[in-house]
Every structure is written in C-alpha cells, then in structure tokens.
C-alpha positions as CSV (number, residue, x, y, z in Angstrom):
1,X,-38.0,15.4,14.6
2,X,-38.9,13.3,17.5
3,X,-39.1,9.7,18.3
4,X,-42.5,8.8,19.5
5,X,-42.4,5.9,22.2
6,X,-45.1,4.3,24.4
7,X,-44.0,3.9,28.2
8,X,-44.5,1.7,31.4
9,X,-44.5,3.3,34.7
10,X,-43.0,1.0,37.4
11,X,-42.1,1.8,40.7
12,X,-42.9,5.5,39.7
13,X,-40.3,6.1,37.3
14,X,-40.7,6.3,33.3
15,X,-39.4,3.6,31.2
16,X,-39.4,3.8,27.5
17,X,-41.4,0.7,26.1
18,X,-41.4,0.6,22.6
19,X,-40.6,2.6,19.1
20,X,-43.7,3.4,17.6
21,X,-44.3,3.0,13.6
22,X,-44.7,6.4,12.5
23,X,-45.8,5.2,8.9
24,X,-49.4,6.0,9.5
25,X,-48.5,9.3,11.8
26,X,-48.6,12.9,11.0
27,X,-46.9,15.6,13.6
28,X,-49.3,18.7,13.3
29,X,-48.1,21.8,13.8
30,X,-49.6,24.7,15.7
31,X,-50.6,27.6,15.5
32,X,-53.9,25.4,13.4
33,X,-55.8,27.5,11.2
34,X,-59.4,27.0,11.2
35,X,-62.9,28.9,10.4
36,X,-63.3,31.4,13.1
37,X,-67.0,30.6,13.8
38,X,-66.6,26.9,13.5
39,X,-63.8,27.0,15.9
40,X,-66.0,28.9,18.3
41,X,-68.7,26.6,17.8
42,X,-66.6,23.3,18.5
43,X,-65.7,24.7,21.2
44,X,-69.1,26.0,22.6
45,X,-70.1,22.1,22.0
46,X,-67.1,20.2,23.3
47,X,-67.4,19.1,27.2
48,X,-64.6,18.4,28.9
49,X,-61.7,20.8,26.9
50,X,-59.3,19.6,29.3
51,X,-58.4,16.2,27.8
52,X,-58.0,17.7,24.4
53,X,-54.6,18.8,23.2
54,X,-55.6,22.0,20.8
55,X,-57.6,23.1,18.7
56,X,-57.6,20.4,16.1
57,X,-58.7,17.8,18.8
58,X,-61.3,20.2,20.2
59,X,-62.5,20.2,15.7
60,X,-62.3,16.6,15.6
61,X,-64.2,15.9,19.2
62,X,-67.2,18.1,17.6
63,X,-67.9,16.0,14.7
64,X,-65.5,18.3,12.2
65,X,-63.1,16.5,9.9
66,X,-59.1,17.2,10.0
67,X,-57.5,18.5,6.9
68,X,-53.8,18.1,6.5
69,X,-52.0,20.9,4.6
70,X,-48.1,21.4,4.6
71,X,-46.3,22.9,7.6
72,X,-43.5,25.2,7.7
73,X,-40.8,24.5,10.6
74,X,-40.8,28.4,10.7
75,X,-43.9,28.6,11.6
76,X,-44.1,28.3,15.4
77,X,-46.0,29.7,18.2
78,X,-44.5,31.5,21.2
79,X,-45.5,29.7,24.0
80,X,-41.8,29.4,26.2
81,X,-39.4,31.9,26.4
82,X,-37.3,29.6,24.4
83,X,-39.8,30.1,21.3
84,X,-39.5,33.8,21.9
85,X,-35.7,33.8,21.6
86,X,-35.9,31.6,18.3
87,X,-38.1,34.0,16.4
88,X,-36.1,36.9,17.3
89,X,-33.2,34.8,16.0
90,X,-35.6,33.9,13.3
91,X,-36.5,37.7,12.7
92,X,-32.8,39.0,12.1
93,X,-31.7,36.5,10.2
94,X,-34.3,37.5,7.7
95,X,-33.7,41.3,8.5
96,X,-30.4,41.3,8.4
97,X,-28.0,43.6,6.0
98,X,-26.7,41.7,3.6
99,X,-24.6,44.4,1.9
C-alpha cells in the first residue's frame, strides 16, 4: 500500500531520496501471532527493546526464525482512534441486515 523511500535530512527538513525495490520486501502485519512462552522468552533475553519495532523483531533479535503466512487487510490492531472507528465500520458492515 505504501511507497517505501530512503531520506536525507538537510538543513532539518525531510527530503525523499530514493524509491526503494520492494521485490525482495514483505510488509508484515500486526497483530503477529507467535508461541506464548517463546514470545516471553525473547523477550526476557532481548536487551534493549526499544530499538525493535514489535514483536517479530524482538523473535528475530533472540535467535528465532520469521515465518511468513498470509495476511488479511481486515485484520488490524486498534492502536489510534482512527483504527477504532474502522473496525466499528468494519463490524456493521458485516452485521448488518441484509433483508
């Protein structure tokens, strides 16, 4: 859905540098699903959680492996209240009385 760019930062602002080849890119959806005790673990081992971006990265830094399994676009987590208004909007469409 999105294009994914590097940047250079001059004079403090932003500047878009170059369109990146996404050939050999994945986007990876969260929520993740993972083994409840092996996510606890990786986590429990990683140092510095603050550099790593969710729980697939926090897998990856404690020596686990990353599986890739098809996504759904309808599955989303609520993190802004913008998410919060698309599952509701989500949630009647599939609720709704088609009679």
């Amino acid at each position: 859905v999105d294009t994914l760019r590097t940047f250079v930062v001059d004079g403090g602002t932003e500047y878009a540098d170059r369109l990146q080849d996404r050939a050999g890119m994945r986007a990876m959806q969260t929520p993740q699903g993972f083994d409840a005790l092996a996510i606890k673990q990786a986590y429990a081992q990683v140092g510095d959680v603050s550099v790593l971006t969710d729980d697939a990265s926090i897998a990856e830094d404690a020596g686990h492996r990353i599986t890739f399994v098809p996504g759904d676009p309808l599955s989303f987590k609520i993190t802004v209240p913008l998410d919060l208004l698309l599952a509701r909007a989500v949630y009647a469409g599939e609720h709704a009385d088609n009679s």
